[in-house]
PDB file of N, CA, C and O in Angstrom:
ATOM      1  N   UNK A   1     -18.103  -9.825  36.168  1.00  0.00           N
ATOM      2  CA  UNK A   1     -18.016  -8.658  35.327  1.00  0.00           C
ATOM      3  C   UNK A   1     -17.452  -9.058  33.964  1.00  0.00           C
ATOM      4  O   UNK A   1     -16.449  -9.738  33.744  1.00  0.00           O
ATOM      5  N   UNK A   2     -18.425  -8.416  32.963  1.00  0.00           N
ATOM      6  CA  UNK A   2     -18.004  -8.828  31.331  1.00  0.00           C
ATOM      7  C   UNK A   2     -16.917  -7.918  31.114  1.00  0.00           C
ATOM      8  O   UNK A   2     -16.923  -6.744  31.483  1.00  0.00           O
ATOM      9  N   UNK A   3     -15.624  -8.713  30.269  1.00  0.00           N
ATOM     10  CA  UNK A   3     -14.106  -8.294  29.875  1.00  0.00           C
ATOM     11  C   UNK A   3     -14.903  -7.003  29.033  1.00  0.00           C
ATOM     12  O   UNK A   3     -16.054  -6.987  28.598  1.00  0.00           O
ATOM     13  N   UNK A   4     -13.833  -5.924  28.975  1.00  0.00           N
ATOM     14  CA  UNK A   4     -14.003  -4.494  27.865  1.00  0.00           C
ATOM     15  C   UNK A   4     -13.929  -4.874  26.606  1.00  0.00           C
ATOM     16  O   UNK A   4     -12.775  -5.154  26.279  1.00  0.00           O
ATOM     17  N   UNK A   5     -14.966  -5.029  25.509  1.00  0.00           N
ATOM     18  CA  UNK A   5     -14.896  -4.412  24.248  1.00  0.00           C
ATOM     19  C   UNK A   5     -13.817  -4.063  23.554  1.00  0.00           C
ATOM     20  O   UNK A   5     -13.422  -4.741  22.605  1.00  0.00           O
ATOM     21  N   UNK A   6     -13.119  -2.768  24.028  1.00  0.00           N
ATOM     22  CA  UNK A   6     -11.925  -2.398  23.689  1.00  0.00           C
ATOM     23  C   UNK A   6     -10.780  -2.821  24.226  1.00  0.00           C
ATOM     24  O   UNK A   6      -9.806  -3.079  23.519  1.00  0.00           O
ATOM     25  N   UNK A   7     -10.774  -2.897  25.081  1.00  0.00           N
ATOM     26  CA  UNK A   7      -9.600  -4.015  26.418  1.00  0.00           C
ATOM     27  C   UNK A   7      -9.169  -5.241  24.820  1.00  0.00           C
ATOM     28  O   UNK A   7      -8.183  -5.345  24.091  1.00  0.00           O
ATOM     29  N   UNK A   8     -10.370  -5.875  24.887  1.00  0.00           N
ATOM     30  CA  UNK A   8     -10.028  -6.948  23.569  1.00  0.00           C
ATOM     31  C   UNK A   8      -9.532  -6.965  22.620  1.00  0.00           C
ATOM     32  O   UNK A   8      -8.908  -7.914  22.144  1.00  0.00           O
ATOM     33  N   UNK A   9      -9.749  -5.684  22.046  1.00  0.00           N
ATOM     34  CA  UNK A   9      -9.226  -5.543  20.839  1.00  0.00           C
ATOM     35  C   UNK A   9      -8.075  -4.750  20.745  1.00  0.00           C
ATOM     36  O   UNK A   9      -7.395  -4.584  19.732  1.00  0.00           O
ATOM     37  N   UNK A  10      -7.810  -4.045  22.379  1.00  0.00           N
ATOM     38  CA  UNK A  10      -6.059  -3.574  22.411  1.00  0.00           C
ATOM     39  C   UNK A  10      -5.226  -4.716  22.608  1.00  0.00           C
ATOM     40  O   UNK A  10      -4.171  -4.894  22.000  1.00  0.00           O
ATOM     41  N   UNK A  11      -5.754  -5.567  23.548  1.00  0.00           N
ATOM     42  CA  UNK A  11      -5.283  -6.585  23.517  1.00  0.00           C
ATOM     43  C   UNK A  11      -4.687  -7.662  22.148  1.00  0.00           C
ATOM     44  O   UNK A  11      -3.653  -8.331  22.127  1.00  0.00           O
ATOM     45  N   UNK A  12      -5.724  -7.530  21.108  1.00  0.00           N
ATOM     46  CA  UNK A  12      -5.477  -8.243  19.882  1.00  0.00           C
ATOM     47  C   UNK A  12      -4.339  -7.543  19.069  1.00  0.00           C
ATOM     48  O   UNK A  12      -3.614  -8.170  18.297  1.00  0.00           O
ATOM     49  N   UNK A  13      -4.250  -6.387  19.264  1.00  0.00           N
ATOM     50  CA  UNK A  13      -3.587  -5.650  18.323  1.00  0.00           C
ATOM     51  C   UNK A  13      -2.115  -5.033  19.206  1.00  0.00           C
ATOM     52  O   UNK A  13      -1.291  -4.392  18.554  1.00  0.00           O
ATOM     53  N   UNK A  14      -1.875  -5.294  20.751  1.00  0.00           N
ATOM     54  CA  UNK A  14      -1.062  -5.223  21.247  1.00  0.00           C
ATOM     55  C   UNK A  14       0.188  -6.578  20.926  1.00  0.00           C
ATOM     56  O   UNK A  14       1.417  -6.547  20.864  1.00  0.00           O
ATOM     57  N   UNK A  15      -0.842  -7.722  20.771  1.00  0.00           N
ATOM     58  CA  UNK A  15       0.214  -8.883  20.353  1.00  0.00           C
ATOM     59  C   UNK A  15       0.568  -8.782  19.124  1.00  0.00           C
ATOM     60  O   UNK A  15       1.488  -9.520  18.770  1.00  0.00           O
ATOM     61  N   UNK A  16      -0.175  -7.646  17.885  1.00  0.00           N
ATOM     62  CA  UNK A  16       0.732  -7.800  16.860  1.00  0.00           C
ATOM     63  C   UNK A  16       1.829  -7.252  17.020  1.00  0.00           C
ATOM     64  O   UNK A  16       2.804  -7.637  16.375  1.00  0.00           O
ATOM     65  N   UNK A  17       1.905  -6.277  17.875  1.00  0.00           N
ATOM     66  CA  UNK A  17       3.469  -5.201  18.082  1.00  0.00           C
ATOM     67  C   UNK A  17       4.049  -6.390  18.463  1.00  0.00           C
ATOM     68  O   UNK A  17       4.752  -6.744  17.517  1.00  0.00           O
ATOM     69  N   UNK A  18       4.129  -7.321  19.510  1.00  0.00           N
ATOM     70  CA  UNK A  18       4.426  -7.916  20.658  1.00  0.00           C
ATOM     71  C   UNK A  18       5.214  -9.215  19.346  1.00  0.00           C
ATOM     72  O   UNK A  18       6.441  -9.130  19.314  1.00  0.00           O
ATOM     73  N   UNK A  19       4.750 -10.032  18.610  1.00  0.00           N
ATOM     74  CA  UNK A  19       5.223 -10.641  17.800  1.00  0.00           C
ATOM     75  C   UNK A  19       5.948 -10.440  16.265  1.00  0.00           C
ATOM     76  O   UNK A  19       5.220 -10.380  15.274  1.00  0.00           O
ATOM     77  N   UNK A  20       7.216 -10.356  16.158  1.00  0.00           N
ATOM     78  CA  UNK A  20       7.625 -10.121  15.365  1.00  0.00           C
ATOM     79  C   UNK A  20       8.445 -11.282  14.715  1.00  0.00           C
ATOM     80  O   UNK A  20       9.620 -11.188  14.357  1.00  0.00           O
ATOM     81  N   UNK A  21       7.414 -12.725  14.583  1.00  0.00           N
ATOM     82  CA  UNK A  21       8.190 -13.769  13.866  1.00  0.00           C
ATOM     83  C   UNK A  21       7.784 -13.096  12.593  1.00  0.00           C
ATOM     84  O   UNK A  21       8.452 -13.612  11.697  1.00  0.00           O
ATOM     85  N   UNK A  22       7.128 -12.336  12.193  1.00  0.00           N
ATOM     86  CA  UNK A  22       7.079 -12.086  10.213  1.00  0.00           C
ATOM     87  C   UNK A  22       6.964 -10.422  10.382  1.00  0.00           C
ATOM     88  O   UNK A  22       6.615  -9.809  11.391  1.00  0.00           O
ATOM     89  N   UNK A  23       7.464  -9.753   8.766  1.00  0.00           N
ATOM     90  CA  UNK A  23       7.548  -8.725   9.223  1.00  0.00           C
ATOM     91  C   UNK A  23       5.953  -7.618   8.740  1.00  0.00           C
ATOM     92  O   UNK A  23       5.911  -6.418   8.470  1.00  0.00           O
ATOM     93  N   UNK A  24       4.939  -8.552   8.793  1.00  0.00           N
ATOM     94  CA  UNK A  24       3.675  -7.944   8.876  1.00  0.00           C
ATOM     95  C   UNK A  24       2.962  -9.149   9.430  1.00  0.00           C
ATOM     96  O   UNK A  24       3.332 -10.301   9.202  1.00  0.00           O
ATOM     97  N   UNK A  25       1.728  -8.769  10.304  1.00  0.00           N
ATOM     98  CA  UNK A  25       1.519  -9.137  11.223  1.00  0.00           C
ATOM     99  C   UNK A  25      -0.433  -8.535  10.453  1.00  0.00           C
ATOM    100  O   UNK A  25      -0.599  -7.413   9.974  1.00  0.00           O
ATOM    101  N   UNK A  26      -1.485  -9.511  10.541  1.00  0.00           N
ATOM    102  CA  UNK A  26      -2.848  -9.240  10.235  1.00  0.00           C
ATOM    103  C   UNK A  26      -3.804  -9.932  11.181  1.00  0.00           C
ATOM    104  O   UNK A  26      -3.861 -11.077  11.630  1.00  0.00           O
ATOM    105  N   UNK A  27      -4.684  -8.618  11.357  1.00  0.00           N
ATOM    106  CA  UNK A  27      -5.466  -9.680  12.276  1.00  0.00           C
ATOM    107  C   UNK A  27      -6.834  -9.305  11.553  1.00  0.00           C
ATOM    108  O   UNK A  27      -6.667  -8.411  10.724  1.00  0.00           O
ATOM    109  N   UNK A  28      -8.561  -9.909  11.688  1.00  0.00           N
ATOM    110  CA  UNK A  28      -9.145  -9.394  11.008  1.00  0.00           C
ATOM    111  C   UNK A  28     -10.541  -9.796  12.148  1.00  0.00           C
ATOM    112  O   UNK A  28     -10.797 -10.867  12.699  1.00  0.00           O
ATOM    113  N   UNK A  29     -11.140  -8.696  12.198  1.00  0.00           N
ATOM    114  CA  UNK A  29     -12.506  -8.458  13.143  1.00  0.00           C
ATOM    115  C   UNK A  29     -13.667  -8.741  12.410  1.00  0.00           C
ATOM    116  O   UNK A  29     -13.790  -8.578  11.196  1.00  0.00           O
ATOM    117  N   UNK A  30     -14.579  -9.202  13.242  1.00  0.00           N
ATOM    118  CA  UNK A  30     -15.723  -9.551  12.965  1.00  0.00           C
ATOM    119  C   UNK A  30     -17.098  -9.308  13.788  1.00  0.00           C
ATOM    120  O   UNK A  30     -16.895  -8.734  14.858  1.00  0.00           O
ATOM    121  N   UNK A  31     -18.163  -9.552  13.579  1.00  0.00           N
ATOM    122  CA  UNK A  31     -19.209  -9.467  13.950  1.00  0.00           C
ATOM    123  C   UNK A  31     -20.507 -10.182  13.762  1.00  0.00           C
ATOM    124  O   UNK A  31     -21.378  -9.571  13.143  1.00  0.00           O
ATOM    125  N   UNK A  32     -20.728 -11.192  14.131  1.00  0.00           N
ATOM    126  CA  UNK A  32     -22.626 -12.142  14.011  1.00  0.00           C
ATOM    127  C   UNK A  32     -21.624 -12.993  12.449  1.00  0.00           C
ATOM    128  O   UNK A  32     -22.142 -13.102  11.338  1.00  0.00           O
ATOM    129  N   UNK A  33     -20.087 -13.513  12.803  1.00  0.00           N
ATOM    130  CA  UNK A  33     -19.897 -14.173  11.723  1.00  0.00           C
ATOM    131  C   UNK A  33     -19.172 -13.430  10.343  1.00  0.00           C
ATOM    132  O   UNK A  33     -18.478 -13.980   9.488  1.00  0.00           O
ATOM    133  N   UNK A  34     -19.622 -11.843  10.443  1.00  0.00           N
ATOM    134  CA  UNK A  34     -18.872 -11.321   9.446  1.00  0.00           C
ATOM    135  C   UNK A  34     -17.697 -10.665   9.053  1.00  0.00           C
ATOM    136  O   UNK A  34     -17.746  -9.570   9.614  1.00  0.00           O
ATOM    137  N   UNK A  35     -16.871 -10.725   8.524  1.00  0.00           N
ATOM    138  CA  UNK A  35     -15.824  -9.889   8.706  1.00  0.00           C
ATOM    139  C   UNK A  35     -16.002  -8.779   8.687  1.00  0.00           C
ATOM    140  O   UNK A  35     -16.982  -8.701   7.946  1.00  0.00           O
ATOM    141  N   UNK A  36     -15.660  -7.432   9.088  1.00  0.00           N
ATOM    142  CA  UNK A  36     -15.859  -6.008   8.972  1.00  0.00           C
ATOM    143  C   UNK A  36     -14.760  -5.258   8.679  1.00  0.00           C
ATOM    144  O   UNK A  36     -14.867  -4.446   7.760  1.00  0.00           O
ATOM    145  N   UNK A  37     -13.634  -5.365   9.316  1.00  0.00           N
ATOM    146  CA  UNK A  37     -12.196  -5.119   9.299  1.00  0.00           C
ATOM    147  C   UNK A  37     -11.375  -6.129   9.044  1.00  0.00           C
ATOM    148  O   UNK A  37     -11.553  -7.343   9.142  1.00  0.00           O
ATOM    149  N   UNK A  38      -9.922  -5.139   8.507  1.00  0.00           N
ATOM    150  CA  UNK A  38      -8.781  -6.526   8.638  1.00  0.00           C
ATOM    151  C   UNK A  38      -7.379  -5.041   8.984  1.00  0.00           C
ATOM    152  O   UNK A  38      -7.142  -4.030   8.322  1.00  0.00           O
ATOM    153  N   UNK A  39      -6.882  -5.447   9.989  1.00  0.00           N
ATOM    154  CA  UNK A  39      -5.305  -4.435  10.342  1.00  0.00           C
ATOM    155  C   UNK A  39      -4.162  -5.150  10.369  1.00  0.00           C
ATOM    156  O   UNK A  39      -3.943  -6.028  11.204  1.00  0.00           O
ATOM    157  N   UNK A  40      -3.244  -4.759   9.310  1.00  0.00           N
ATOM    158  CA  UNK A  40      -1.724  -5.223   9.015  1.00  0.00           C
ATOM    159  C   UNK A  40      -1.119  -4.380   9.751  1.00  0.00           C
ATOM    160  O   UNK A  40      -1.686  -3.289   9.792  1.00  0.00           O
ATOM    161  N   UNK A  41       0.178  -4.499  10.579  1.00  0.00           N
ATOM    162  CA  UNK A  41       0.775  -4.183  10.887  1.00  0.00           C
ATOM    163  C   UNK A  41       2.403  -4.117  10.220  1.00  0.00           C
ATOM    164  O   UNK A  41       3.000  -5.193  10.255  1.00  0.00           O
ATOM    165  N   UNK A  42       2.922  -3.296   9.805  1.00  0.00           N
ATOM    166  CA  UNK A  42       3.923  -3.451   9.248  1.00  0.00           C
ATOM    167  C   UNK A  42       5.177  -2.625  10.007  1.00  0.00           C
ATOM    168  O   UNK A  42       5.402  -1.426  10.177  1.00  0.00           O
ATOM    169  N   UNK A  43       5.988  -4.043  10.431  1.00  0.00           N
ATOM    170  CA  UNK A  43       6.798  -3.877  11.699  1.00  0.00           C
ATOM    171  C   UNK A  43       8.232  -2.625  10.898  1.00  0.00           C
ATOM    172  O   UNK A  43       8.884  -1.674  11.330  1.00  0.00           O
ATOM    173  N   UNK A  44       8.157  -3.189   9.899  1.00  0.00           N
ATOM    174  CA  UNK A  44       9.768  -2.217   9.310  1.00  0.00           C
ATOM    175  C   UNK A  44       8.895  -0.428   9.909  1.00  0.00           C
ATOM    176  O   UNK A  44       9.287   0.297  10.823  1.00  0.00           O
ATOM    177  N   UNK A  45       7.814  -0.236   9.083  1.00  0.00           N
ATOM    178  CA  UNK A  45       7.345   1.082   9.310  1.00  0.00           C
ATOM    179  C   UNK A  45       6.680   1.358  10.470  1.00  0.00           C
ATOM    180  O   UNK A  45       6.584   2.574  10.630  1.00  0.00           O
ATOM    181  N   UNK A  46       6.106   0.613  11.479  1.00  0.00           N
ATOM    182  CA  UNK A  46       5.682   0.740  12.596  1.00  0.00           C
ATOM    183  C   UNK A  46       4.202   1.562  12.031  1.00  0.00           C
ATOM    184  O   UNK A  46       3.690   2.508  12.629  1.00  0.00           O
ATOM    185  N   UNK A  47       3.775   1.069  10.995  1.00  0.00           N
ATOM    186  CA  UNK A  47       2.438   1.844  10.880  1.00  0.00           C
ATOM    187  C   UNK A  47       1.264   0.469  10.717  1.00  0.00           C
ATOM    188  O   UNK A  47       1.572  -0.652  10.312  1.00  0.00           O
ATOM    189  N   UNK A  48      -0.146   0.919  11.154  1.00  0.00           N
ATOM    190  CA  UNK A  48      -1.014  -0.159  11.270  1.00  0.00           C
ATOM    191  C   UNK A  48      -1.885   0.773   9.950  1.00  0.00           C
ATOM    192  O   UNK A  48      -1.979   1.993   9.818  1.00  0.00           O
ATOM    193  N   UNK A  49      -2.504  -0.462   8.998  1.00  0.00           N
ATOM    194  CA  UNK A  49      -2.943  -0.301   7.767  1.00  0.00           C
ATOM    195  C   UNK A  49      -4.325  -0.964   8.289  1.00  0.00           C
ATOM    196  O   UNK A  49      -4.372  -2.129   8.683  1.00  0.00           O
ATOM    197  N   UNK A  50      -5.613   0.031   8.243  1.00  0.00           N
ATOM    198  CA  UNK A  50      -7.130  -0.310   8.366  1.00  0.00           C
ATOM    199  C   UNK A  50      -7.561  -0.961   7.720  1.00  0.00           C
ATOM    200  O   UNK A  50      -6.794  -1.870   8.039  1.00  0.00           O
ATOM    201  N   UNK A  51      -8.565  -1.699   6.527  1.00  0.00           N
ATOM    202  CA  UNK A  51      -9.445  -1.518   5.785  1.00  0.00           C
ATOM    203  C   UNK A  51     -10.773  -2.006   6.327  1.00  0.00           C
ATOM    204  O   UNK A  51     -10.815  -3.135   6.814  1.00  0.00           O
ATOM    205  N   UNK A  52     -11.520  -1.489   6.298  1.00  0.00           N
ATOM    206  CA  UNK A  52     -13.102  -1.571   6.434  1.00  0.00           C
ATOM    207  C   UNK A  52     -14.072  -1.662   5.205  1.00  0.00           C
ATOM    208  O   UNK A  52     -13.780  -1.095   4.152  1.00  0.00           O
ATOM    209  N   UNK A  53     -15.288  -2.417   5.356  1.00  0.00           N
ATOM    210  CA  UNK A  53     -15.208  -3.044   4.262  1.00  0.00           C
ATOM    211  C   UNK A  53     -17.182  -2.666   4.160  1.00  0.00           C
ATOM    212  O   UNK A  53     -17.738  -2.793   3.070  1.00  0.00           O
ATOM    213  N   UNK A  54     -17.709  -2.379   4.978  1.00  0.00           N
ATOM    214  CA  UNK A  54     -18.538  -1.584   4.791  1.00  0.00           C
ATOM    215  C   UNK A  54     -19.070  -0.475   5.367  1.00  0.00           C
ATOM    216  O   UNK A  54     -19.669  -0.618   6.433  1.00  0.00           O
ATOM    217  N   UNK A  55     -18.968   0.630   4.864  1.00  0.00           N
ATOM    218  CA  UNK A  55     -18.568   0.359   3.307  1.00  0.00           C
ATOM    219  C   UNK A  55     -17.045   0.773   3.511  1.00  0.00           C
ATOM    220  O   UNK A  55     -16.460   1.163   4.521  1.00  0.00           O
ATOM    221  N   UNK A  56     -16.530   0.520   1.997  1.00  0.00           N
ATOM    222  CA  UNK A  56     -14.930   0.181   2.001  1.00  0.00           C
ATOM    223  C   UNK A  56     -14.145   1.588   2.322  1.00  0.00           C
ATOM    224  O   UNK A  56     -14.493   2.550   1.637  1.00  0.00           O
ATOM    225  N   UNK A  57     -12.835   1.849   3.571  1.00  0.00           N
ATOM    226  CA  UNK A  57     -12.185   2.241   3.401  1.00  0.00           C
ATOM    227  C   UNK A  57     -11.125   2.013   3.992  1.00  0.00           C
ATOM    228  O   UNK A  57     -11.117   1.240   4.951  1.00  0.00           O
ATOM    229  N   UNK A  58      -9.689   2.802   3.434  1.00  0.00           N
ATOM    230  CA  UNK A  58      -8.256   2.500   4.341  1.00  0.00           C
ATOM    231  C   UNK A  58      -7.785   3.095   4.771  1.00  0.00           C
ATOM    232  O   UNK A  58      -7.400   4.104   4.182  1.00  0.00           O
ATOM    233  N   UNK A  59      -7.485   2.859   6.156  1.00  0.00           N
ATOM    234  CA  UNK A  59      -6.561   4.058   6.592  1.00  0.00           C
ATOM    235  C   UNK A  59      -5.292   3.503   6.836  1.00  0.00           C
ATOM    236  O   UNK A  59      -4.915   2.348   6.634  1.00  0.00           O
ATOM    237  N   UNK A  60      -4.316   5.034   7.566  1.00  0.00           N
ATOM    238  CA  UNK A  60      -3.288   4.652   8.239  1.00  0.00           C
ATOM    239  C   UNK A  60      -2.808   5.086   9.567  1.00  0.00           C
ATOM    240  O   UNK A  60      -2.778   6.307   9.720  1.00  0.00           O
ATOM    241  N   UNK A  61      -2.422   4.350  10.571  1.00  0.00           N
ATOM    242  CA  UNK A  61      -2.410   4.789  12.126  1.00  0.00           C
ATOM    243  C   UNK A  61      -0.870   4.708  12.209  1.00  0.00           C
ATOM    244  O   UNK A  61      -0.279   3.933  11.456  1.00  0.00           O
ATOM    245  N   UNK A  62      -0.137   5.541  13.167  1.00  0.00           N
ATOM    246  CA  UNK A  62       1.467   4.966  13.806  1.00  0.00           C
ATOM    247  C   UNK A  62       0.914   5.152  15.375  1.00  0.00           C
ATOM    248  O   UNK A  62       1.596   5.481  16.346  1.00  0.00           O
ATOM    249  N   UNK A  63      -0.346   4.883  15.350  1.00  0.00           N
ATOM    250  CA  UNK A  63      -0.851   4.753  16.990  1.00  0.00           C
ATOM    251  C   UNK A  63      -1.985   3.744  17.305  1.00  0.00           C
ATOM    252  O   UNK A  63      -3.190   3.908  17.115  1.00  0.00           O
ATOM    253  N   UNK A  64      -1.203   2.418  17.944  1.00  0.00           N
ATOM    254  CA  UNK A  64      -2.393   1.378  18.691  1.00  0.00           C
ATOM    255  C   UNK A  64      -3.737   1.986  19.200  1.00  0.00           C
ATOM    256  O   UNK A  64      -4.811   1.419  18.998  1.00  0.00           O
ATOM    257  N   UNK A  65      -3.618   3.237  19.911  1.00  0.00           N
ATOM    258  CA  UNK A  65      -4.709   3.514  20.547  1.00  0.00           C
ATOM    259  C   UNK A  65      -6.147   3.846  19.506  1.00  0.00           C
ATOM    260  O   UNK A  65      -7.328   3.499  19.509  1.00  0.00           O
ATOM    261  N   UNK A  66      -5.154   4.825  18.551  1.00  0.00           N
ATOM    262  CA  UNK A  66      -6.044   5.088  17.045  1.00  0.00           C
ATOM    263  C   UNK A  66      -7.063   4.288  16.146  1.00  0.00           C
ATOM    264  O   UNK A  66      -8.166   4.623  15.712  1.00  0.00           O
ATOM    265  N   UNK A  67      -6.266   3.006  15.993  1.00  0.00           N
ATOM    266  CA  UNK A  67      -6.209   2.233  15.484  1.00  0.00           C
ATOM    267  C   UNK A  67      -7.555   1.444  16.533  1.00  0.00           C
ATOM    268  O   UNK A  67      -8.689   1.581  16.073  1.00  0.00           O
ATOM    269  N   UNK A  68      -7.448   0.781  17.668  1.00  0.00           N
ATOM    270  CA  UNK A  68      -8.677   0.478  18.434  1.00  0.00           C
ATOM    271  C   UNK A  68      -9.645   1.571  18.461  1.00  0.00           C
ATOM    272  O   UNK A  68     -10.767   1.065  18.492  1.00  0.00           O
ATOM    273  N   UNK A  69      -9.676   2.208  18.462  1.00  0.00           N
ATOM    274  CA  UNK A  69     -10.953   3.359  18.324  1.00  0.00           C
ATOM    275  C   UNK A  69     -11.698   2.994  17.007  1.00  0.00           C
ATOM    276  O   UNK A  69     -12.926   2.917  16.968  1.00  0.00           O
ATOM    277  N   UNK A  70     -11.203   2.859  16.342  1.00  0.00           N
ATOM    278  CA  UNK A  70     -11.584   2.975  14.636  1.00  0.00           C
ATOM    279  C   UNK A  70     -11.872   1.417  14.279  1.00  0.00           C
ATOM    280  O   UNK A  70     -12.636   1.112  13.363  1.00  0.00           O
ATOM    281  N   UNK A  71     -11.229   0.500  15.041  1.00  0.00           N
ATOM    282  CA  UNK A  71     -11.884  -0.930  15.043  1.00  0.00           C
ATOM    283  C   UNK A  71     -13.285  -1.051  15.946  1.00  0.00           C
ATOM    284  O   UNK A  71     -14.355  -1.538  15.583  1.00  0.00           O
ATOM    285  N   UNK A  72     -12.928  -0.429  17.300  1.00  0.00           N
ATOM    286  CA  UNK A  72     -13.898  -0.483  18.199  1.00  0.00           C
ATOM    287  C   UNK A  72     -15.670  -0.078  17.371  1.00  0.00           C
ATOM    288  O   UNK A  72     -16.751  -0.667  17.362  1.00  0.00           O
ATOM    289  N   UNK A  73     -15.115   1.311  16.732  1.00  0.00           N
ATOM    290  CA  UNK A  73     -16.987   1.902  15.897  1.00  0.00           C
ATOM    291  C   UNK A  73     -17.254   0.996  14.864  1.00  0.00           C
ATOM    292  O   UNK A  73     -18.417   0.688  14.600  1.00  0.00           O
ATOM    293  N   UNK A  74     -16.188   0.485  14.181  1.00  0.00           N
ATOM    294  CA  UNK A  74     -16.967  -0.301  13.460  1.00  0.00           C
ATOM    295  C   UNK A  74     -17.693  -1.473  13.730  1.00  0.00           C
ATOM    296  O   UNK A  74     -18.784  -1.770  13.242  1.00  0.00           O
ATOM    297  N   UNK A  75     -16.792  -2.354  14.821  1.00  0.00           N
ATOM    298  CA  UNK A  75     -17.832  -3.153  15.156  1.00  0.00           C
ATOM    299  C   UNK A  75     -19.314  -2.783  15.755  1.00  0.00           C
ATOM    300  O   UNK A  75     -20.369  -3.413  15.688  1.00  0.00           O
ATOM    301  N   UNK A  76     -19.040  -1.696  16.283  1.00  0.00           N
ATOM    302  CA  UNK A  76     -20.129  -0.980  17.211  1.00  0.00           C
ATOM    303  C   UNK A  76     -21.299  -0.657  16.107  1.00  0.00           C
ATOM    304  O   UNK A  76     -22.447  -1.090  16.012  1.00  0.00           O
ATOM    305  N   UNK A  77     -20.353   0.526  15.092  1.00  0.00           N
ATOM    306  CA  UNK A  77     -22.068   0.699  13.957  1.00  0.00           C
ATOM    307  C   UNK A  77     -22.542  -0.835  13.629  1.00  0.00           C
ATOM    308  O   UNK A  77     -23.681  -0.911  13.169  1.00  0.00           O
ATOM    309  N   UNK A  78     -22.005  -1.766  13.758  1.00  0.00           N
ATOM    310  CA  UNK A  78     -22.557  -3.494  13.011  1.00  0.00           C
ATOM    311  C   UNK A  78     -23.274  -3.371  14.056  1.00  0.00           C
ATOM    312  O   UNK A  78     -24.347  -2.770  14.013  1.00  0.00           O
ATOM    313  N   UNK A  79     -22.907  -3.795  14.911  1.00  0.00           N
ATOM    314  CA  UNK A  79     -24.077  -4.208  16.277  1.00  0.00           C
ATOM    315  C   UNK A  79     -25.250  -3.268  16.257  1.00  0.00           C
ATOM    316  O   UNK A  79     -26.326  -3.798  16.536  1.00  0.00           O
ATOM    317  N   UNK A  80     -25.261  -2.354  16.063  1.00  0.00           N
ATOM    318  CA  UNK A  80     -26.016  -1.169  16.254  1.00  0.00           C
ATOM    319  C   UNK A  80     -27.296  -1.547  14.661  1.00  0.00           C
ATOM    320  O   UNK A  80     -28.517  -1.403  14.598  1.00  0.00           O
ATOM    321  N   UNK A  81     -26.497  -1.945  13.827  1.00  0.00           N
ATOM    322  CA  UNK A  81     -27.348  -1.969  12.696  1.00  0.00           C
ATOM    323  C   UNK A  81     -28.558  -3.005  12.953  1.00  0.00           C
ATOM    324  O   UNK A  81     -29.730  -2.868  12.604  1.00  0.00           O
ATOM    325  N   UNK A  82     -27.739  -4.496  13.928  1.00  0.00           N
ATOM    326  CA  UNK A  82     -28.516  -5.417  13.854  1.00  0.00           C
ATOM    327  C   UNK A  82     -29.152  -4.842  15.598  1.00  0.00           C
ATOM    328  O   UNK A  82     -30.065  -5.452  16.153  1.00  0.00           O
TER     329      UNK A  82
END
């Protein structure tokens, strides 16, 4: 059985909470090679900072779960495009 989609990417974004050697923490998603997203975590404020890049926008989450949802479609509309 193939690992969850989203499982992965709570997973990715669970170890930024989880590590606090710096006090922002980035991870950045991709798809067929491209970047699509990038999420900072900024541990003083406990808020996760989006940007998506096509097309461009930013948000702001104080919820992991939020935050994978909104990573999860974007990779999803990419796949979907190709």
């Amino acid at each position: 059985m193939q690992e969850s989609k989203l499982f992965r990417i709570i997973s990715r974004l669970y170890a930024m909470q989880q590590d606090v050697s710096t006090n922002k923490q980035v991870r950045r998603f991709e798809q067929f090679g491209i970047e699509l997203c990038r999420v900072t975590l900024n541990h003083e404020t406990g808020v996760y900072q989006l940007v998506e890049y096509r097309p461009y926008h930013e948000f702001e989450f104080d919820d992991l779960d939020l935050v994978a949802i909104e990573v999860y479609e974007c990779l999803a509309d990419m796949q979907l495009t190709f």
